[in-house]
C-alpha positions as CSV (number, residue, x, y, z in Angstrom):
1,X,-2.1,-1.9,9.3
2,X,1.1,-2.0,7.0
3,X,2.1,1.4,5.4
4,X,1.5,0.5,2.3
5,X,-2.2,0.9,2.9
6,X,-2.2,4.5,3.9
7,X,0.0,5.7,0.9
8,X,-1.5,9.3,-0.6
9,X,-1.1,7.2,-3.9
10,X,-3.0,4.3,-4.2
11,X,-5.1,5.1,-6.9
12,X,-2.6,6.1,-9.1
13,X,-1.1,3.7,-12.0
14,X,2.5,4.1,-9.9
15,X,2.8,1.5,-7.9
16,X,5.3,3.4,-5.0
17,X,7.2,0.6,-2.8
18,X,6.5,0.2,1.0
19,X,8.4,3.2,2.7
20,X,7.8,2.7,6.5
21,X,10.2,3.7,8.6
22,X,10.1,1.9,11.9
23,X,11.7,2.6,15.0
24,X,11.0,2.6,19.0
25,X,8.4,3.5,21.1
26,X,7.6,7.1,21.0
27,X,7.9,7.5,24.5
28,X,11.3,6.0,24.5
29,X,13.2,7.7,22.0
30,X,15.9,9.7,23.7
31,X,19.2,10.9,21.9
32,X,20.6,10.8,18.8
33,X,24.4,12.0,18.3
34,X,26.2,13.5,15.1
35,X,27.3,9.7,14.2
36,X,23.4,8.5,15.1
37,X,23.6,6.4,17.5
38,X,20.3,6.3,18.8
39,X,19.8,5.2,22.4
40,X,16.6,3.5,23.8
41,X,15.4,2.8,26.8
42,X,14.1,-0.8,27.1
43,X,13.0,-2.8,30.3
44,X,16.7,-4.1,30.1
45,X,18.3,-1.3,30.4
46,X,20.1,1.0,27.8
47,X,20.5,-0.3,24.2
48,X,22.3,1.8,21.9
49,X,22.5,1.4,18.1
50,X,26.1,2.6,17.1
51,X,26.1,1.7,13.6
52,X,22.8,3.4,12.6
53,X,22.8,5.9,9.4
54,X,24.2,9.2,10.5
55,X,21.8,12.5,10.6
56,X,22.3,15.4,9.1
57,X,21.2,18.3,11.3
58,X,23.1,21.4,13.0
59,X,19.8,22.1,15.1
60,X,19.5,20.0,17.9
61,X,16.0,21.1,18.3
62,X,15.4,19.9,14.4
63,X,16.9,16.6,15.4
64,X,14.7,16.4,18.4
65,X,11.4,16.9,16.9
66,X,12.4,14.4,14.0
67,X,13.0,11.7,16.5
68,X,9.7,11.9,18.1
69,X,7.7,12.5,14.5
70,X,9.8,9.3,13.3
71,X,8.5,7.3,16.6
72,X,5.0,8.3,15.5
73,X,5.0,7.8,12.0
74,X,6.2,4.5,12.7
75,X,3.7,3.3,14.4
76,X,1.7,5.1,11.3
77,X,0.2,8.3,12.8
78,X,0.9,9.6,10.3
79,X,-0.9,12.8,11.3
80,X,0.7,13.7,14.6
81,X,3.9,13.0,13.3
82,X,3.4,15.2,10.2
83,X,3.7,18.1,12.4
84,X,6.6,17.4,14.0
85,X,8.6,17.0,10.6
86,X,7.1,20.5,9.8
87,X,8.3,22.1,12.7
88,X,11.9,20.1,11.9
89,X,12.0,21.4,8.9
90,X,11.7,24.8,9.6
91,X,14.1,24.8,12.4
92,X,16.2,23.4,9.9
93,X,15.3,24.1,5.7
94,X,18.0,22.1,5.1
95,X,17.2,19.0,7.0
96,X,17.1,16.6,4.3
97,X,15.4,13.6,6.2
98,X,12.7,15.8,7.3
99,X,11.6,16.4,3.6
100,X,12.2,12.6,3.3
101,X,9.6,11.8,6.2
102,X,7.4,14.7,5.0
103,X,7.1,12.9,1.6
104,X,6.8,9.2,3.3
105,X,4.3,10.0,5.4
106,X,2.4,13.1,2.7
107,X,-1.5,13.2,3.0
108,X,-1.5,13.7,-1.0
109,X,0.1,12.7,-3.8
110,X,0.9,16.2,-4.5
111,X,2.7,16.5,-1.1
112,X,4.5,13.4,-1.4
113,X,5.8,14.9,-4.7
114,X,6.7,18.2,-3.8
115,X,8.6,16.8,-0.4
116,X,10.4,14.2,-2.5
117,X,11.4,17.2,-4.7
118,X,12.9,19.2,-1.8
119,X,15.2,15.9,0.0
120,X,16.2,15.0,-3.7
121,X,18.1,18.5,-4.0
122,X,19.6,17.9,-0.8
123,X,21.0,14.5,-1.5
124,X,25.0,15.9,-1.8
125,X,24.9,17.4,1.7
126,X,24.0,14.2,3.5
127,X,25.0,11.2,5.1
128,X,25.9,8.5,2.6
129,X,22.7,6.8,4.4
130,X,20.4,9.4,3.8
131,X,21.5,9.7,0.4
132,X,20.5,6.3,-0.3
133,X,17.4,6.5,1.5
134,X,16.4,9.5,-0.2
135,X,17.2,8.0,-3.8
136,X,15.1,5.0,-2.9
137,X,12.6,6.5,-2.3
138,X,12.6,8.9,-5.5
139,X,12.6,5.7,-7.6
140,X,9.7,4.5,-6.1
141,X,7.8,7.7,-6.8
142,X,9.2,7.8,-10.0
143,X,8.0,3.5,-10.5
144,X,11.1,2.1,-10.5
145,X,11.1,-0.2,-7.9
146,X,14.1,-2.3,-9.3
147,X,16.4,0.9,-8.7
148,X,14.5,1.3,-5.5
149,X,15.5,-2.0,-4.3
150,X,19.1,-1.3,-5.8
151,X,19.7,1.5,-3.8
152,X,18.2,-0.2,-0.1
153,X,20.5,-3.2,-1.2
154,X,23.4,-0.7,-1.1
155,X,21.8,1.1,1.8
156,X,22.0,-2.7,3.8
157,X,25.5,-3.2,2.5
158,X,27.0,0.1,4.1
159,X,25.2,-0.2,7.3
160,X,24.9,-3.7,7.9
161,X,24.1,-3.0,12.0
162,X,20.9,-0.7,10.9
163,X,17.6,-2.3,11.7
164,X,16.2,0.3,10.0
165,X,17.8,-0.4,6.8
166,X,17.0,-3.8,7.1
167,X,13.8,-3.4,7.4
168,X,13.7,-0.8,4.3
169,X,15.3,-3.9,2.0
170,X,12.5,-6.2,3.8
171,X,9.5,-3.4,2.5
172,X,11.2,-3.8,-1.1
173,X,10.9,-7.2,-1.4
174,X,7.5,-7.4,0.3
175,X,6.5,-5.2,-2.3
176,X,7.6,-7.9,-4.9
177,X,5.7,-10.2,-3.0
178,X,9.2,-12.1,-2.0
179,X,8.1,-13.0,1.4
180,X,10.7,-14.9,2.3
181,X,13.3,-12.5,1.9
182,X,11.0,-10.4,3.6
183,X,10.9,-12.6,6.3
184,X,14.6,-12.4,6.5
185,X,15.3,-9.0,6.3
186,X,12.8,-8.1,8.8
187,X,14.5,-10.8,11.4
188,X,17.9,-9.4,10.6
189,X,16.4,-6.3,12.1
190,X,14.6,-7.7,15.4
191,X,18.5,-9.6,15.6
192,X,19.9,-6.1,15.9
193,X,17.3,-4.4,17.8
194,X,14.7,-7.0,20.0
195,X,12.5,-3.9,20.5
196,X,12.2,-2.7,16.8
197,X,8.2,-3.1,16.6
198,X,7.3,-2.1,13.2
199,X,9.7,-5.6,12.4
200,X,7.0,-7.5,14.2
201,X,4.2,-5.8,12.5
202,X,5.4,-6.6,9.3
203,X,6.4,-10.2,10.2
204,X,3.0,-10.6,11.5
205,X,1.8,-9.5,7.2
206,X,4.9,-11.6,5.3
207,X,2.9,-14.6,7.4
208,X,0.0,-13.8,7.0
209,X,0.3,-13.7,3.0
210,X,2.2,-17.2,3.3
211,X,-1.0,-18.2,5.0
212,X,1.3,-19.2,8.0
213,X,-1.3,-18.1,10.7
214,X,-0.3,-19.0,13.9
215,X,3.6,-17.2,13.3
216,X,1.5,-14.1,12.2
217,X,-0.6,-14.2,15.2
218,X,2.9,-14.8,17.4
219,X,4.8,-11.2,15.5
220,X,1.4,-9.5,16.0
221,X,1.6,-10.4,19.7
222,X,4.7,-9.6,20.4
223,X,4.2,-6.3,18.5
224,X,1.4,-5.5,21.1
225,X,3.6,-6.7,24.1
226,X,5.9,-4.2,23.0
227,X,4.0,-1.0,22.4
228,X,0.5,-2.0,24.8
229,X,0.2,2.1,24.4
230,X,0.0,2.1,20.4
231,X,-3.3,1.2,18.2
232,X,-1.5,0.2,15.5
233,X,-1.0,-3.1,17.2
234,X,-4.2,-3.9,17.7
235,X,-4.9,-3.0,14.1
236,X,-3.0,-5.4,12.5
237,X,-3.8,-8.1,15.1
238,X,-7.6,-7.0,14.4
239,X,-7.1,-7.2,10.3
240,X,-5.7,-10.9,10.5
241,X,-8.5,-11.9,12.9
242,X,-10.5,-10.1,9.9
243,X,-8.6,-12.1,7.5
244,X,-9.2,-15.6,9.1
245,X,-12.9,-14.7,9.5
246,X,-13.0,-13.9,13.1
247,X,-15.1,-10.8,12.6
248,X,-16.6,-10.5,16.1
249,X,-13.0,-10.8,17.8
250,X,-11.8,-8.3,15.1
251,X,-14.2,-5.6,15.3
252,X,-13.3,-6.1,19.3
253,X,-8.9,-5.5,18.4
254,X,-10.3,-2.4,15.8
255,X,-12.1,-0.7,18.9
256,X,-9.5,-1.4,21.5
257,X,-7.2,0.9,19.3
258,X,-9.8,3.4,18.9
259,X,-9.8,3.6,23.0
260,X,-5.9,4.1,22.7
261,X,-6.6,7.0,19.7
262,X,-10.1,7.7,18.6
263,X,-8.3,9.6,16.1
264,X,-6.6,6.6,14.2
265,X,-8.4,6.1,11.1
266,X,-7.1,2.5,9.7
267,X,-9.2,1.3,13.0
268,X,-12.2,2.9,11.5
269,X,-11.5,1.3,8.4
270,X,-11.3,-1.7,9.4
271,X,-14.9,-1.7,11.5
272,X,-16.4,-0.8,8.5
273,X,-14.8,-3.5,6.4
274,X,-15.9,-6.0,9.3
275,X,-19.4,-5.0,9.4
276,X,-19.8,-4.9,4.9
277,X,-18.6,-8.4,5.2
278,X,-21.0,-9.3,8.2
279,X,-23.6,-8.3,5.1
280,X,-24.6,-5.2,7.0
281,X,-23.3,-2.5,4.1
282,X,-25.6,0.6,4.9
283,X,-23.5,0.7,8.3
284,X,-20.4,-0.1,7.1
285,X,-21.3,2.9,4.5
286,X,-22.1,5.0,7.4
287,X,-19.2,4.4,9.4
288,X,-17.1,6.3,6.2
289,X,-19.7,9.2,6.6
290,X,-18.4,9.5,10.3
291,X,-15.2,9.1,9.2
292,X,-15.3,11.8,6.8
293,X,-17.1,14.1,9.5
294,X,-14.2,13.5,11.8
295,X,-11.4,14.1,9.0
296,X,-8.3,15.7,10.5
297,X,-6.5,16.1,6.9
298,X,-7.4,15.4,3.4
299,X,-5.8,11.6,3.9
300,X,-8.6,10.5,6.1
301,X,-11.3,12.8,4.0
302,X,-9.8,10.6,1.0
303,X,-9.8,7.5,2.5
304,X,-13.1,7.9,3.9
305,X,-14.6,7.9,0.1
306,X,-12.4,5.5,-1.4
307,X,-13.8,2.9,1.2
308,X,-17.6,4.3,1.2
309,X,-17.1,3.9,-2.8
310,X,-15.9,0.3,-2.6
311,X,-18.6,-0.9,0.4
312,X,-21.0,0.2,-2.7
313,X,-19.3,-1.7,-5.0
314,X,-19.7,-4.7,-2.9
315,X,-23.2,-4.0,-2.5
316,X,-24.0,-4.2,-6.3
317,X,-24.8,-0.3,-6.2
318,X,-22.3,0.8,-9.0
319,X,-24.0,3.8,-9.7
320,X,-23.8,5.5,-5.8
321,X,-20.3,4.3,-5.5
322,X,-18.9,6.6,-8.8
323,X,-20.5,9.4,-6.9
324,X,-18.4,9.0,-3.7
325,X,-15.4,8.5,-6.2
326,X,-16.4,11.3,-8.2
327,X,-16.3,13.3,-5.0
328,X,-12.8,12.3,-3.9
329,X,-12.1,13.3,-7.6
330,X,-13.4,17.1,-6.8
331,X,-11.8,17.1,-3.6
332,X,-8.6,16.2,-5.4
333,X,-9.2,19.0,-7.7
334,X,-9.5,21.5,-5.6
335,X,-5.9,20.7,-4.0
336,X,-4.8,20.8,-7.8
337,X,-3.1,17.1,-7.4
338,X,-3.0,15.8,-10.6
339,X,-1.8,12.1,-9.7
340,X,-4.7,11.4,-7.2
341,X,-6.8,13.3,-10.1
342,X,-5.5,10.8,-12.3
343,X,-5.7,7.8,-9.8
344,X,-9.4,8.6,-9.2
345,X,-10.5,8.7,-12.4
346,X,-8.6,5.3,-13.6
347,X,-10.6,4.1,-10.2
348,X,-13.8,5.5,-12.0
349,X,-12.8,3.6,-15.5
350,X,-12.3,0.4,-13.4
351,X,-16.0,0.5,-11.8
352,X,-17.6,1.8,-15.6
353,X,-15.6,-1.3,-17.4
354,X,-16.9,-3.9,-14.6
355,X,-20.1,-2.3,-14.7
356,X,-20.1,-3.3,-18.4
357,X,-20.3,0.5,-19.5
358,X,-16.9,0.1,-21.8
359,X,-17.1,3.7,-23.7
360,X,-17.2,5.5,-20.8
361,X,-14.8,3.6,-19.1
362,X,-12.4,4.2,-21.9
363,X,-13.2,8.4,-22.1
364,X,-11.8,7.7,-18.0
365,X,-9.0,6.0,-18.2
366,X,-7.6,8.5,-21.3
367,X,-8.7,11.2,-18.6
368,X,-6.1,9.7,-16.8
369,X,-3.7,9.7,-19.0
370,X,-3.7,13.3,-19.9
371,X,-4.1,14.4,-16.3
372,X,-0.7,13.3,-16.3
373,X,0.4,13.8,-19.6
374,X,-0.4,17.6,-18.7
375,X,0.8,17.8,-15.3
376,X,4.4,18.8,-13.6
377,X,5.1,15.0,-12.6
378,X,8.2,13.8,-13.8
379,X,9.5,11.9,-16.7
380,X,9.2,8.6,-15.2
381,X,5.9,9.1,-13.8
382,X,4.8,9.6,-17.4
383,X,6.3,7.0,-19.2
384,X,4.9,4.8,-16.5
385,X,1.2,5.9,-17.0
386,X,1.7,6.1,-20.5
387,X,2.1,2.0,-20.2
388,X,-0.7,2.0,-17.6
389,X,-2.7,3.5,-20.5
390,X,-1.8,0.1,-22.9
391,X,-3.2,-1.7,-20.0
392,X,-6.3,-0.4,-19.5
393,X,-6.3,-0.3,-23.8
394,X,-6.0,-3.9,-24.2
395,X,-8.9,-4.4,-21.3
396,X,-11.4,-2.4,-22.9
397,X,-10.7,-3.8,-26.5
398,X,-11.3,-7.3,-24.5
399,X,-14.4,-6.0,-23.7
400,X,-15.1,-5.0,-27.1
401,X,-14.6,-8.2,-28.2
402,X,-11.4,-6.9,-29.9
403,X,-9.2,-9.4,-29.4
404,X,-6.2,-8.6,-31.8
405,X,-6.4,-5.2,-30.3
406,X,-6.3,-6.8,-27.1
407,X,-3.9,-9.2,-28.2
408,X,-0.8,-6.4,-29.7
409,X,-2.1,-3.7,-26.9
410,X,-1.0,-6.7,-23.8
411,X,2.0,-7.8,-25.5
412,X,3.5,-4.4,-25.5
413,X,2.5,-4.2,-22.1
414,X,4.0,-6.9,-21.3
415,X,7.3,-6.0,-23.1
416,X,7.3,-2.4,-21.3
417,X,6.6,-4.2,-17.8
418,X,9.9,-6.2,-18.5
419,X,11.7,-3.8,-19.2
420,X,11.2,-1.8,-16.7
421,X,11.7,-4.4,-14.4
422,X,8.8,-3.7,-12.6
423,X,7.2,-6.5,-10.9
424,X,3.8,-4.8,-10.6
425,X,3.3,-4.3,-13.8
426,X,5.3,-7.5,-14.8
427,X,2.4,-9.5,-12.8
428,X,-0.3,-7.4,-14.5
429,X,0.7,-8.4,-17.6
430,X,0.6,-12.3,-16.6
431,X,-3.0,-11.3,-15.2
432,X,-4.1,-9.4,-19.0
433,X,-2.6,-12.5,-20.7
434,X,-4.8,-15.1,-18.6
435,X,-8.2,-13.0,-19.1
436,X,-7.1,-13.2,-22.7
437,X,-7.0,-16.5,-22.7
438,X,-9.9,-16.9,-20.5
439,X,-11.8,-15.1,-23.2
440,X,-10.6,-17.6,-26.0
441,X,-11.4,-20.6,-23.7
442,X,-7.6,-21.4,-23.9
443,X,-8.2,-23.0,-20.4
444,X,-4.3,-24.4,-19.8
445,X,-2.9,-21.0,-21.3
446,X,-4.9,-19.1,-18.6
447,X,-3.8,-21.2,-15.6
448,X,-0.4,-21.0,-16.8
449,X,-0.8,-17.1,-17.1
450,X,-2.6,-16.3,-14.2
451,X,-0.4,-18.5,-11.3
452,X,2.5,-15.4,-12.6
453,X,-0.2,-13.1,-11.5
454,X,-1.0,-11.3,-8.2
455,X,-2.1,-13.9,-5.8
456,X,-3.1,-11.6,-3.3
457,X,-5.8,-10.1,-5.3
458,X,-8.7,-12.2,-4.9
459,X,-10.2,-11.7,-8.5
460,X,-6.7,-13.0,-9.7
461,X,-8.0,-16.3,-7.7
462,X,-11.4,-16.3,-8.8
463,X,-10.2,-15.5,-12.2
464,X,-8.1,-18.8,-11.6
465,X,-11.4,-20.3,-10.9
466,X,-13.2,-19.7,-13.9
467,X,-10.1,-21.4,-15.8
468,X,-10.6,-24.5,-13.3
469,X,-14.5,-24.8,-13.9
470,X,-14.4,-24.2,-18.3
471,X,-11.4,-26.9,-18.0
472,X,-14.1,-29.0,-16.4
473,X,-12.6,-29.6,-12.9
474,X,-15.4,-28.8,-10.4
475,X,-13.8,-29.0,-7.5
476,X,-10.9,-27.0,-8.6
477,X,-13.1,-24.0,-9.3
478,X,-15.2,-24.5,-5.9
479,X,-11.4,-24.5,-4.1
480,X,-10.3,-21.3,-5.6
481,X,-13.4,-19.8,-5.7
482,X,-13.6,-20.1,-2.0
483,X,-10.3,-18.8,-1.3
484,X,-11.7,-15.4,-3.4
485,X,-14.7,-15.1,-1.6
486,X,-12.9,-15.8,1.7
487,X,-10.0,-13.6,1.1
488,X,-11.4,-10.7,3.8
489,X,-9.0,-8.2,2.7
490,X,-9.3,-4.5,3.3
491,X,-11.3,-2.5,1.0
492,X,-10.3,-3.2,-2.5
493,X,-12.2,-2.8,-5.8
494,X,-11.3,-5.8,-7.5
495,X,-12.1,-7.7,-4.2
496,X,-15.5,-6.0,-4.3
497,X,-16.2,-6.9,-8.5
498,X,-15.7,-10.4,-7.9
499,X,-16.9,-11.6,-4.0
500,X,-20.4,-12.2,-4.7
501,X,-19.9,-14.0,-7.9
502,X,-16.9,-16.0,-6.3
503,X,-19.0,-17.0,-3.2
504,X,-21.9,-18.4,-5.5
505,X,-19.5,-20.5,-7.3
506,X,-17.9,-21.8,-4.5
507,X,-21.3,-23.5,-3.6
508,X,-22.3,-25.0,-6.8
């Protein structure tokens, strides 16, 4: 599993960038000096990274249990290495990265926020490195991933013999869905370092979006070769099996890393995402029950509803799925986070709009507005749910059958996405102005629209496949309408709206 999937924030309208930070084998990790050179042992012998962003720690037992917290967060648990940037941090207030790890690796939005808060005011007492890091970060938070990228760019520049900063720049542009510069980054970093496995993890997903299997299959390989005693390798070895429909040899890879930590969630994830698409949704359901019964933190207690919710989805049982949503709401409200609050309930609008229930779906997605509006989140956060709000304004007057509402309420959508340079948002817009058009039966118009969208978001393709079958090309819309029923992605709402429908029209 990629990083990305684990973020505290996915149900909120920010769209934060990839912020893994990969590194070595947690049982190798040894030293790292004042100037950072961090020394790993390999099967070769010693490799050390001289020109590696400097730390900035005067506790060597701060800089210690940062180094093994970083090995395990890398390899994303998350969890265990939570603890260890705790303990940095208190053997050192002042150590700026821990905060930064902290907020990467938060189990809540609200953590991740109040983290980022606390490196940010350290950012003129570190390295030039950190700094950067730091700042990139912020931006992402904040859902500026242009200045994100901007300051990883910088970071590359200054410390061009950094795998890790390399593979930073890589996150960014997989986040834009620029694979290929992806691709590059995260080989720049496997140049410098052989043993960097989170590069191969990653390689293995750039592929796998290019729908370049077998290389995929290769980095995931390699990825286990290197780190036999992580699950994370056989997670993301397991989800591409998933992906290419090999459920039986997937749910095989998901339980293997369960035998290497019972304790690492995405596995569990993943076997219940296996078994909803083996048609066998009451287990998959139950296997988020379990989940939630083991919960270590609120992370796995959230992702154990988000999934259950979208397995019900899938299932055509709209109604049982806002309950487990609406419970990850009151969970959320308990810990006072107002983004996941706000996340949640634009997750609740989504289901009532696709359910065809538009007014409620509306009094939601203002919910989620004000819950920011109202909150401590910054500036930027606002103005960037504010524009979330035109979004989901323009879909419910589409729904209406409002279409000048529609219409004005996309196109300044469209001009905010621009300019804030956000690609996210920039591709939602494309994806508004195809449905638009859909709606109008302005067939070429959609297509048009609709190619700038998300690709990876299978009701993107099956919306792609409407266009094909009302401009009268049958075989078009069975060939995209397969590759949205077939996508076998991890558990994703829109996915769930659209697979049934898209697998029907693939066989007509």
């Amino acid at each position: 599993m990629p990083r990305a999937l684990t973020s505290p924030m996915l149900g909120l309208g920010t769209a934060v960038l990839l912020t893994a930070l990969s590194g070595c084998d947690a049982g190798r990790a040894r030293t790292e000096s004042a100037g950072a050179a961090t020394t790993i042992d390999t099967a070769a012998g010693t490799w050390a990274n001289k020109g590696a962003v400097p730390l900035t720690t005067a506790s060597a037992d701060a800089r210690r249990l940062y180094l093994e917290g970083r090995a395990l967060s890398e390899q994303l648990r998350a969890h265990d290495g939570r603890e260890l940037f705790r303990r940095a941090a208190a053997a050192d207030p002042s150590f700026a990265m821990a905060h930064y790890q902290l907020a990467a690796n938060a189990a809540t939005a609200r953590d991740f926020f109040e983290q980022m808060k606390r490196a940010a005011a350290l950012v003129d007492s570190v390295s030039e490195g950190e700094r950067l890091m730091i700042l990139a970060l912020e931006a992402g938070g904040n859902a500026d991933p242009a200045k994100a990228m901007k300051y990883q760019a910088e970071l590359v520049a200054r410390y061009p013999d950094d795998e890790r900063a390399h593979f930073l720049l890589g996150n960014g542009y997989f986040g834009r869905q620029d694979y290929a510069s992806a691709i590059e980054q995260y080989r720049a970093a496997l140049t410098l370092n052989p043993r960097f496995s989170p590069a191969y993890n990653l390689l293995g997903y750039a592929y796998r979006a290019v729908e370049k299997y077998g290389d995929a299959e290769t980095s995931f390989r390699k990825y286990i070769e290197l780190i036999p005693g992580d699950p994370n390798p056989y997670d993301s070895y397991a989800e591409l099996l998933m992906k290419t429909g090999r459920f039986e040899e997937s749910l095989a890879q998901y339980r293997k890393a369960l035998s290497v930590d019972p304790h690492f969630s995405p596995s569990r994830v993943g076997i219940a995402t296996n078994l909803m698409y083996q048609g066998k949704p009451d287990t998959a359901a139950a296997a988020m029950d379990d989940l939630y019964r083991r919960a270590r933190d609120d992370a796995d207690r959230r992702t154990a509803l988000f999934v259950k919710g979208v397995i019900l989805v899938d299932a055509g049982r709209a109604g049982a799925a806002l309950e487990e949503i609406e419970r990850e709401y009151a969970l959320d409200a308990r810990l006072a986070d107002s983004a996941n609050m706000s996340g949640d309930a634009q997750l609740i609008g989504n289901i009532l709009l696709n359910a065809g229930r538009t007014e409620e779906a509306a009094k939601r997605f203002r919910q989620a507005l004000d819950l920011v509006e109202h909150s401590g989140l910054s500036a930027q956060v606002k103005q960037d749910t504010r524009l979330a709000d035109r979004y989901n304004r323009a879909r419910v007057a589409l729904s209406r059958g409002e279409l000048a509402t529609a219409k004005s309420e996309a196109k300044s959508y469209a001009e905010g996405a621009a300019a804030r340079q956000n690609s996210f948002r920039v591709r939602q817009a494309h994806e508004l102005a195809g449905t638009i058009a859909l709606k109008e039966k302005r067939w070429d118009d959609a297509l048009a629209e609709l190619a700038l969208g998300n690709q990876q978001d299978p009701q993107v393709v099956y919306w792609t496949a409407q266009a094909w079958r009302g401009k009268g090309d049958g075989a078009k819309a069975r060939e995209y309408a397969a590759r949205a029923a077939d996508a076998h992605v991890l558990p994703l709402a829109t996915y769930a709206f659209v697979r049934k429908e898209a697998r029907a029209m693939s066989r007509q």
